[in-house]
C-alpha positions in Angstrom: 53.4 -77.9 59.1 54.7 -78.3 55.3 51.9 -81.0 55.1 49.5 -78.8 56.1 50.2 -75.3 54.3 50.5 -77.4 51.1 47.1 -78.6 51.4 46.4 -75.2 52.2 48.1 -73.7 48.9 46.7 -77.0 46.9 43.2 -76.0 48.5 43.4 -72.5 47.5 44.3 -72.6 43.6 41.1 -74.0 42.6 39.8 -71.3 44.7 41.2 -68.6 43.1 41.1 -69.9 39.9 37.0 -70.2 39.7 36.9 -67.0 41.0 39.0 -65.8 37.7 36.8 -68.0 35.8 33.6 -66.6 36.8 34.9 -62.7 36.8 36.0 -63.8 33.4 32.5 -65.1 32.3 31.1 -61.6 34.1 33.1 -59.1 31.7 32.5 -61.6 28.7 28.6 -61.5 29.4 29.0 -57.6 30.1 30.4 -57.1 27.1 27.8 -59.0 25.6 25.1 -57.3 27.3 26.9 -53.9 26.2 26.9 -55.1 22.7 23.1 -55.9 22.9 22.6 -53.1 24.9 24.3 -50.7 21.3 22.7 -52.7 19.0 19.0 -52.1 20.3 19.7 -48.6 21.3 17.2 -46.4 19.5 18.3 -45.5 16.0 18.1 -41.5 15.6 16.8 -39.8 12.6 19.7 -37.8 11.5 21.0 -41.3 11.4 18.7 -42.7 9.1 18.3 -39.9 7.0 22.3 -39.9 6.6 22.3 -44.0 5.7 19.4 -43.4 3.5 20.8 -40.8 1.4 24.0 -43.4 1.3 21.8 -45.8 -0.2 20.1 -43.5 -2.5 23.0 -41.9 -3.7 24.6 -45.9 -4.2 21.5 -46.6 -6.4 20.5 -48.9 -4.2 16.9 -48.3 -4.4 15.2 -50.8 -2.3 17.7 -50.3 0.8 16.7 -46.7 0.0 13.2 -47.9 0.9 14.0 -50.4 3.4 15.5 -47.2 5.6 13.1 -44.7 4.3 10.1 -47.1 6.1 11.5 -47.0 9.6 12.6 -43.4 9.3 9.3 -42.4 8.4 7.9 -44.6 11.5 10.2 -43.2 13.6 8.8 -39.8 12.2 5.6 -40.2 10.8 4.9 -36.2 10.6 8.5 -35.5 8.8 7.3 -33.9 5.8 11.4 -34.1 4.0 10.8 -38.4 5.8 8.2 -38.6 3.1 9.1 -36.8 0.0 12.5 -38.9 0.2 10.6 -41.9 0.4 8.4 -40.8 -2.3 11.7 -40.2 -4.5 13.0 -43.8 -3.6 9.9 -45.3 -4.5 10.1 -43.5 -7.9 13.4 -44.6 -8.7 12.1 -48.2 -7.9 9.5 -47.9 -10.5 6.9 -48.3 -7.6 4.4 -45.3 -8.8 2.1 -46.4 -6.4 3.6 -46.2 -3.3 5.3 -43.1 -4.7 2.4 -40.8 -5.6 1.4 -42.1 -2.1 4.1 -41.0 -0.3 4.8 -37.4 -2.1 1.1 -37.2 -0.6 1.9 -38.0 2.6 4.7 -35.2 2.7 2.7 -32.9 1.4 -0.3 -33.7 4.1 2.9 -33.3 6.5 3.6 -29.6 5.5 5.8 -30.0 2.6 5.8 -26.3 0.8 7.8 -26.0 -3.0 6.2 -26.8 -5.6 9.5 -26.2 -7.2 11.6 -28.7 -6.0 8.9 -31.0 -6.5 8.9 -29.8 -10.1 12.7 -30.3 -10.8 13.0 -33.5 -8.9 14.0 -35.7 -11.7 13.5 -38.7 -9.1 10.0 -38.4 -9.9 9.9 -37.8 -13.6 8.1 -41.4 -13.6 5.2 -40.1 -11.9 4.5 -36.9 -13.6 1.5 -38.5 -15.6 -0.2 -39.8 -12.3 -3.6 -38.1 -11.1 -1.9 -38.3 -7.5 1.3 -36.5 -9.1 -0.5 -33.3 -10.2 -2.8 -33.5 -7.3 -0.1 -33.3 -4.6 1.8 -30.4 -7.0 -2.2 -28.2 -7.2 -2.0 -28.6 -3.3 1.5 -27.2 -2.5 0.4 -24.1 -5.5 -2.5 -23.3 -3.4 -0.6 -23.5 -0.3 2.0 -21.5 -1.6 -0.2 -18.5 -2.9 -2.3 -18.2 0.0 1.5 -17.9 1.7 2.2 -15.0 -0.7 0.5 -12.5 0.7 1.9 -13.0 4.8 5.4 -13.5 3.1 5.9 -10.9 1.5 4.2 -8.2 4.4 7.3 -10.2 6.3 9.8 -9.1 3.6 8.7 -5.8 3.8 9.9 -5.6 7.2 13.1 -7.4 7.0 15.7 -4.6 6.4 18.8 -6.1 4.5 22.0 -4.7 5.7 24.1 -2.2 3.2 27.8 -0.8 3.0 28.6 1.1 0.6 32.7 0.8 -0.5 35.0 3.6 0.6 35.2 6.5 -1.8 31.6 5.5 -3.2 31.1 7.4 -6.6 27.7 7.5 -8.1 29.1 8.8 -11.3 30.9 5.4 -11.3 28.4 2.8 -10.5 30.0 0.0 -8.5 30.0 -3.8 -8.7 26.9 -5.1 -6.4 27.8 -8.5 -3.9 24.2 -10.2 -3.1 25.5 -12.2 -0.3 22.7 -15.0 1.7 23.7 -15.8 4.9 23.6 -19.7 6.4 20.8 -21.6 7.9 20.3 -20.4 11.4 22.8 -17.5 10.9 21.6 -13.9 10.2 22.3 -11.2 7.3 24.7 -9.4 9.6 27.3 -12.2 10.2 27.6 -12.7 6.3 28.1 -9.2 5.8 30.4 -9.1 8.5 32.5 -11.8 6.7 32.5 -10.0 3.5 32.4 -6.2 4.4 36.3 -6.0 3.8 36.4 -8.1 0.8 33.4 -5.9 -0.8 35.4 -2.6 0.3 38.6 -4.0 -1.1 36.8 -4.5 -4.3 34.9 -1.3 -4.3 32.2 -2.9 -4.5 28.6 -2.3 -2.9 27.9 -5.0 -0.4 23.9 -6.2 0.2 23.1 -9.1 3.0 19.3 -9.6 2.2 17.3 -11.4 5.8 15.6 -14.6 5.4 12.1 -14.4 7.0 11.7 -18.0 8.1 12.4 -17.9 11.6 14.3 -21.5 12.9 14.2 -22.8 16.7 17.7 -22.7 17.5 17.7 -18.8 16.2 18.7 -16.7 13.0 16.6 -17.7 10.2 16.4 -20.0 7.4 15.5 -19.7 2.8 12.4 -20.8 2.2 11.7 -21.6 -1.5 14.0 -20.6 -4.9 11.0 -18.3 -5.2 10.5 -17.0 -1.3 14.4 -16.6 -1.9 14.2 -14.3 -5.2 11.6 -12.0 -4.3 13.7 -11.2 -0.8 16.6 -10.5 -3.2 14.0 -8.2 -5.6 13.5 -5.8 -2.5 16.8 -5.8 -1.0 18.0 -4.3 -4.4 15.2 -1.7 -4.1 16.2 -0.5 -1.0 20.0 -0.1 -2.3 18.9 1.4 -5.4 17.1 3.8 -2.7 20.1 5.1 -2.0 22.9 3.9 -4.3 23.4 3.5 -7.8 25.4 0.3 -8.8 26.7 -1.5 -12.2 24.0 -4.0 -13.1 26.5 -5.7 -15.5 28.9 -6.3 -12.5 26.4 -8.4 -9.8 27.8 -11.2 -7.8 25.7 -13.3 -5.7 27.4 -15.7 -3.1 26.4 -17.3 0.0 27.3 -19.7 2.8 26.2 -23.2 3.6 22.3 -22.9 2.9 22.9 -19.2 0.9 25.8 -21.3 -1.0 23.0 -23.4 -2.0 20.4 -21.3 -3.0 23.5 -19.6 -4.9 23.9 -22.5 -6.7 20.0 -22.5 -7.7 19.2 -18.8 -8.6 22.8 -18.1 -10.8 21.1 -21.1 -12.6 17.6 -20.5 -12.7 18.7 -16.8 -13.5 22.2 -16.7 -15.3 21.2 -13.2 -17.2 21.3 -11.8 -13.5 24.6 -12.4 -12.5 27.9 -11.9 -13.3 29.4 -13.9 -11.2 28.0 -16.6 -8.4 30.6 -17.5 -5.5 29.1 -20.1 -3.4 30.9 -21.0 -0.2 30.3 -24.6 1.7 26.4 -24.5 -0.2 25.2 -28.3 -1.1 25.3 -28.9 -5.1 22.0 -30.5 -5.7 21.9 -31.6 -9.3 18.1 -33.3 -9.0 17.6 -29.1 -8.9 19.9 -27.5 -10.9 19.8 -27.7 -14.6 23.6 -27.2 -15.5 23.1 -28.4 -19.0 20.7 -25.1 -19.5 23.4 -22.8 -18.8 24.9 -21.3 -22.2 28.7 -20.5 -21.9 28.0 -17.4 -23.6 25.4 -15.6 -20.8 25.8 -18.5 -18.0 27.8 -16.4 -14.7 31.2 -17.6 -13.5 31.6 -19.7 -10.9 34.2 -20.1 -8.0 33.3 -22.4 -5.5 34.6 -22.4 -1.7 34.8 -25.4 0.0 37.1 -26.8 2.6 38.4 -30.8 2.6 36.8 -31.0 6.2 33.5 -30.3 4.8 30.4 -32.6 4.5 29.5 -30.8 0.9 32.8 -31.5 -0.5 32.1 -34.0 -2.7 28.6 -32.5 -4.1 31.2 -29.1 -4.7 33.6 -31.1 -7.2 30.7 -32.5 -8.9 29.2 -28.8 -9.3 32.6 -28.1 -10.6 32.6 -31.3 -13.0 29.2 -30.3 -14.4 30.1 -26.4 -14.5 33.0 -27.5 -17.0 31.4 -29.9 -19.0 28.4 -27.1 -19.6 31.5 -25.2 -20.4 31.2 -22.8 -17.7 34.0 -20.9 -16.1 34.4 -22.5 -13.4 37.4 -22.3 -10.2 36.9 -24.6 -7.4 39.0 -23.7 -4.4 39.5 -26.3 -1.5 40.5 -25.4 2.2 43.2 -27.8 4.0 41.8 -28.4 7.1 38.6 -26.4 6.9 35.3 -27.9 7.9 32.2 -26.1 7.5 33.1 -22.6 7.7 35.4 -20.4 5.7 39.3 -20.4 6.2 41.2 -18.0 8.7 42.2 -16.0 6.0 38.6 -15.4 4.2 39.5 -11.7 3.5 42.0 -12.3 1.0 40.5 -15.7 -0.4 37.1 -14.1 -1.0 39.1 -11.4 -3.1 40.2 -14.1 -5.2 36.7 -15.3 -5.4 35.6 -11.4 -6.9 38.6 -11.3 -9.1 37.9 -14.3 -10.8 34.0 -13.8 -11.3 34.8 -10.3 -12.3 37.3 -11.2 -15.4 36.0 -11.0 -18.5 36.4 -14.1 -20.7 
């Protein structure tokens, strides 16, 4: 009986023992299969476009390219695919495949002539045929734009409040305020109506035109984006009379960065420019043109949760070494939006912009 149930035990530990062995070998190979399974999955083009500005912004121009190839595979009718690769290119002192590429974008749709003209990336190309050819085609496309954009403008109501106790005699400051990609004028004026009141100052929300497929709409070019701004201060001066030497333009996330790029491109217009979560681009903005003397003052809004952050202390960096007024205010905790209590930090914003030096 002992005998026999020992063999039976001695029988059945080898047994169980392969069967470990083998369910052992399974999750190893599944985990290897998993692991195969990752690395071949599909590759996405948000991801490639966020490892190739990595590379780009590392200097490391021939990963740059490396990446910019497959994403423009993966993408071949991406017109911002292209002109990134065309910037790499450049910066590789590969004219060739550069003035190619800025080509292809602009075949794919690609629309301002302005960034294209600003881009120092491709200040090595400038004297090429293909460089001037690809900048002629974008002008054409552009003007025969005008005319359909601007019929759209004319229809795109911004949205007004006057400040309580409004004085005509007594011209008030003026905020400009662009709302967000995909966002509409009335959610940026909702977020500032009780800031501009507290101020006493008039409060305009101009509407993009270029609609976006998710909803709201998006800027179009520094240009598209002035002439919106001409006619929303017509239709305030309609109706209000405001101090032109007291103008604030601000904005949020995309409207932060085309704040960056008008107070720039026009510092006599502005008193102050508050930009809030907006990309610092400095391929586009000239800092160094600014003159401490006419340039507006800047406060910049960012929270530490925030994609832009880093571009926003360079903006501040640059700002001060233009010798610029410059305030750059950062957000524990805030990601890509503006902090619970934006009432009282955007009257901080105002106050500063509105000091005199």
């Amino acid at each position: 009986m002992h005998t026999i149930m020992k063999g039976l035990v001695m029988r059945a530990v080898p047994i169980l023992w392969s069967t470990l062995v083998l369910r052992g070998m399974a999750i190893v190979c599944a985990a290897a299969a998993l692991a195969s399974a990752q690395n071949d999955a599909p590759i996405s083009s948000r991801q490639l476009s966020r490892q190739f500005n990595a590379a780009h912004q590392a200097k490391n121009y021939e990963r740059a390219i490396d990446i910019g190839e497959k994403w423009t595979s993966l993408k071949p009718k991406d017109d911002g695919a292209a002109y990134n690769l065309a910037c790499a290119y450049a910066m590789n002192g590969d004219t060739e495949d550069a003035v190619k590429w800025l080509n292809k974008s602009v075949e794919n749709g690609w629309d301002d002539a302005q960034h294209i003209k600003l881009d120092s990336d491709l200040d090595s190309i400038r004297e090429s045929p293909g460089y001037a050819a690809a900048l002629a085609t974008v002008a054409e496309r552009e003007q025969a734009k005008l005319d359909k954009f601007i019929k759209a403008v004319e229809k795109a109501e911004p949205v007004i409040y006057a400040p309580p106790g409004y004085d005509a005699a007594a011209p008030p400051p003026l905020i400009i305020a662009l709302h967000g990609r995909g966002s509409v004028a009335k959610e940026i004026a909702d977020a500032w109506k009780q800031a501009a009141a507290n101020a006493g100052a008039i409060l305009v929300a101009p509407r993009a035109v270029h609609g976006v497929m998710s909803g709201g709409a998006r800027w179009g070019t520094v240009e598209q984006t002035e002439l919106i701004i001409d006619k929303a201060l017509q239709n305030v001066a309609d109706s209000y009379k405001y101090d032109a030497d007291r103008v604030i333009l601000t904005g949020f996330s995309q409207g932060g960065f085309m704040t960056f790029n008008l107070a720039v491109r026009s510092p006599e217009r502005y008193r102050g420019a508050i930009p809030a979560a907006g990309r610092y681009e400095p391929r586009l903005v000239d800092v160094k043109s600014l003159s401490p003397s006419t340039s507006p003052r800047f406060y910049i809004m960012v929270g530490d949760a925030d994609g832009v952050l880093e571009t926003n202390r360079a903006a501040a960096n640059d700002l001060q070494a233009a010798g610029v007024a410059v305030e750059l205010a950062v957000f524990p905790g805030v990601g890509h939006s503006f902090p619970d209590d934006h009432v009282k930090e955007l009257g901080k914003a105002v106050r500063f912009v509105l000091a005199k030096d």
